[in-house]
N, C-alpha and C positions, 0 to 999 in steps of 0.2 A: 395460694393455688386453688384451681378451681373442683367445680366435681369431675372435668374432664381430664385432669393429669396435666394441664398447661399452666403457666403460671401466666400473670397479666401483661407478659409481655408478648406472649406466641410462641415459647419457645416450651417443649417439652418438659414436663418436670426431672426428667431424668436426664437430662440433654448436659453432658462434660463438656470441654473443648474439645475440640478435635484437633485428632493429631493427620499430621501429612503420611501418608504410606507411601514408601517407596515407590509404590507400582505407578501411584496415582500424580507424584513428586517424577517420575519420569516420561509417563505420557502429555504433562503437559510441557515440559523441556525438550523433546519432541516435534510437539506443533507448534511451540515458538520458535524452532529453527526452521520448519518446513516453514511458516509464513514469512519469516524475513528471508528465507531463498526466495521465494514470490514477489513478494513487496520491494525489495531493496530493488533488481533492476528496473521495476517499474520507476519508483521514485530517484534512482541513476537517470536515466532519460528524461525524465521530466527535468531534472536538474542541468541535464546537459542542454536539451531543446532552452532555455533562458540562458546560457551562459554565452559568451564572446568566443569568439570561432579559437583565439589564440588560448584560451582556459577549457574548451569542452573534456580534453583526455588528461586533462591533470589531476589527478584525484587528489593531489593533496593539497588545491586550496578551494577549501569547501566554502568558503567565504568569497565571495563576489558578488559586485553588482547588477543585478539583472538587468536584460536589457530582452526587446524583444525584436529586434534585429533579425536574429534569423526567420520569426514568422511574417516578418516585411518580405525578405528575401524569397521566403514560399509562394506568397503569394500573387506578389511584384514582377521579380526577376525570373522565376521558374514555371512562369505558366501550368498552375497548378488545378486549374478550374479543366483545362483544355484534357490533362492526364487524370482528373479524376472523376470526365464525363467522361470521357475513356474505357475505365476503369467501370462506370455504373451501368452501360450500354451494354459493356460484355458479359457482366452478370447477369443482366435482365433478359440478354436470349440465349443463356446458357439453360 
């Protein structure tokens, strides 16, 4: 230990483990719920935009092969260029 009270690692000479406190054991079990109610249906839709039309609402086979089909079909078959100059026109003189 040094003259500063630290040993050579960086860590205080007085420095125990620490323990978890309640308070602090529940605020982060907390924001790990608030972030996966965030995250999950972001990462839902992202999962469903790559899946096959006949698999998008099936939640229970999370396994399949991607395909990107439907952003063919966006941009292809739905004239998606035409609706999202559309879309930038009417912002721009709002």
């Amino acid at each position: 230990m040094s003259a500063t009270g630290y040993r050579a690692s960086g860590w205080p000479a007085s420095d125990r483990r620490r323990r978890l406190r309640p308070a602090v054991l529940l605020t982060h079990l907390v924001l790990i719920a608030a972030s996966l109610s965030i995250l999950l249906p972001v990462l839902w839709t992202l999962r469903t935009s790559f899946a096959a039309s006949h698999l998008a609402y099936r939640p229970a086979d999370l396994r399949f092969a991607p395909t990107l089909d439907n952003y063919a079909k966006l941009f292809v078959a739905e004239s998606f260029q035409k609706y999202f100059w559309n879309d930038s026109a009417t912002k721009s003189l709002a």
